[in-house]
N, C-alpha and C positions, 0 to 999 in steps of 0.2 A: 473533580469527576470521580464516580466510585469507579476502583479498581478491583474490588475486590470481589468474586463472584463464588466463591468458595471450592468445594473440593469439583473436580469433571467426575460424573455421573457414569456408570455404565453404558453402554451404548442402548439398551432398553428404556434408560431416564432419557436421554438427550434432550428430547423434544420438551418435556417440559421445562428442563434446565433451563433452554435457550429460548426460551416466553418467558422466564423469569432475567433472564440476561435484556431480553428488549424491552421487559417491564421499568427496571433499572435506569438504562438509556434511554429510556423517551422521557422518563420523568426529569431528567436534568436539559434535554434538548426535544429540536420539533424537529427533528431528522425522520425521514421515512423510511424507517425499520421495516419495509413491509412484505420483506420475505421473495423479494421480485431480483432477477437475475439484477438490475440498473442500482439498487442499493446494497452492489456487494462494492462499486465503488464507494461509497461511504463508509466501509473499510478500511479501503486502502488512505483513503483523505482523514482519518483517524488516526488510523497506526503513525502516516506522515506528523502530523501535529506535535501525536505523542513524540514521537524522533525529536522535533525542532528543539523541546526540551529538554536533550538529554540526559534522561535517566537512566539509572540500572535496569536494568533486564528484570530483577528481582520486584523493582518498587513497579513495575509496572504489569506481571505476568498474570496477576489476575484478567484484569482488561484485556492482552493477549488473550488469555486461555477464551473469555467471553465473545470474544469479537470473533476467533477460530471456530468458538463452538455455530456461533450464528451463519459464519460464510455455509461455514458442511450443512446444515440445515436448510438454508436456500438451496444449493445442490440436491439435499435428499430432495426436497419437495421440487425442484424446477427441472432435475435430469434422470429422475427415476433411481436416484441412487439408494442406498441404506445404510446405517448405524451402523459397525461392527464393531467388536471388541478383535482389537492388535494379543495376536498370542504372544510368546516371550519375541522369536524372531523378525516379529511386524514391530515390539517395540523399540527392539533395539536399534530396526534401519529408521525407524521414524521418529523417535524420541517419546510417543505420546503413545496412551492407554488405548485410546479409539481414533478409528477415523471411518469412512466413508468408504462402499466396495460401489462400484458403478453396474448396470445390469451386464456387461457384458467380463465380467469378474478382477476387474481391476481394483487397485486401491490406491486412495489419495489422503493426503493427509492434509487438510486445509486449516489444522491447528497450528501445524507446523508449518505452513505457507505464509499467516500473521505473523510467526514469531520472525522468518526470514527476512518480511518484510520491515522490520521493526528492525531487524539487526542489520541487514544488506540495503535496503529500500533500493530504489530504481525501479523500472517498468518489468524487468523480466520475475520481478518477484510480487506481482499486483494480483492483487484474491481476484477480479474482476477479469483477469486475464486470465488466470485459470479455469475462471468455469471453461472459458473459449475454447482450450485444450482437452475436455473431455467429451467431445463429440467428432464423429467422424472417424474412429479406427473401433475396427470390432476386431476382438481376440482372435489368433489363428488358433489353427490345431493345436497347434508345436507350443504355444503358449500356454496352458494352462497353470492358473493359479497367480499368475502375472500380476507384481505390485509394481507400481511408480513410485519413485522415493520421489514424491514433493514433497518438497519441505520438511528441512531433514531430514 
């Protein structure tokens, strides 16, 4: 399986990154890559696989970083979310360069949600179950600027 999807883009590149990341993966499988909330499990049945093998974290983190970049894309497109770029203090709670701000000014990190799920696995770390978690609470007042550390 290619692993290796090269450097993560700006949050301006994303979107074509992650057409090149599913260009990638449909050519070695007939998985339906097709950007729909129901194939962010096909993630999570990924990352598992990956696990069963255990490898390093290293020989595998392309793959992560591709499979993270595509969940946050489904999201952009399926919850009205956006690209952002992580300033120093978004990188340091989050580990990763970019992640995802939802319309109601939250941030998630669904690169960091794969990687979790690759290192912790079990259900409370399933990309599929995240998306579940970002509907239904709207920002208060008192909130402003409000990040969610998912995943890392």
């Amino acid at each position: 399986m290619d692993t290796d999807f090269g450097v993560l883009p700006r949050a301006a590149d994303m979107r074509p990154y992650v057409a090149g990341v599913v260009d990638r993966l449909s050519q070695r499988s007939r998985l339906p890559f097709d950007y729909s909330v129901a194939s962010l499990r096909l993630v999570d049945f990924m990352v598992d696989g990956v696990r069963r093998g255990r490898p390093e974290r290293g020989q595998v983190a392309g793959l992560l970083q591709g499979l993270g970049a595509y969940a946050g894309e489904v999201i952009v497109r399926r919850a009205g979310a956006r690209w952002v770029d992580f300033g120093n203090e978004e990188r340091e709670l989050f580990g990763q360069p970019v992640g995802i701000r939802m319309p109601d000014g939250r941030q998630w990190n669904p690169l960091g949600k794969v990687v979790n799920r690759f290192e912790l696995g079990g259900p409370e770390e399933s990309v599929s179950r995240l998306y579940l978690l970002l509907h239904g609470r709207a920002r208060r007042a008192d909130e402003p600027g409000l990040k969610v550390a998912c995943g890392r």
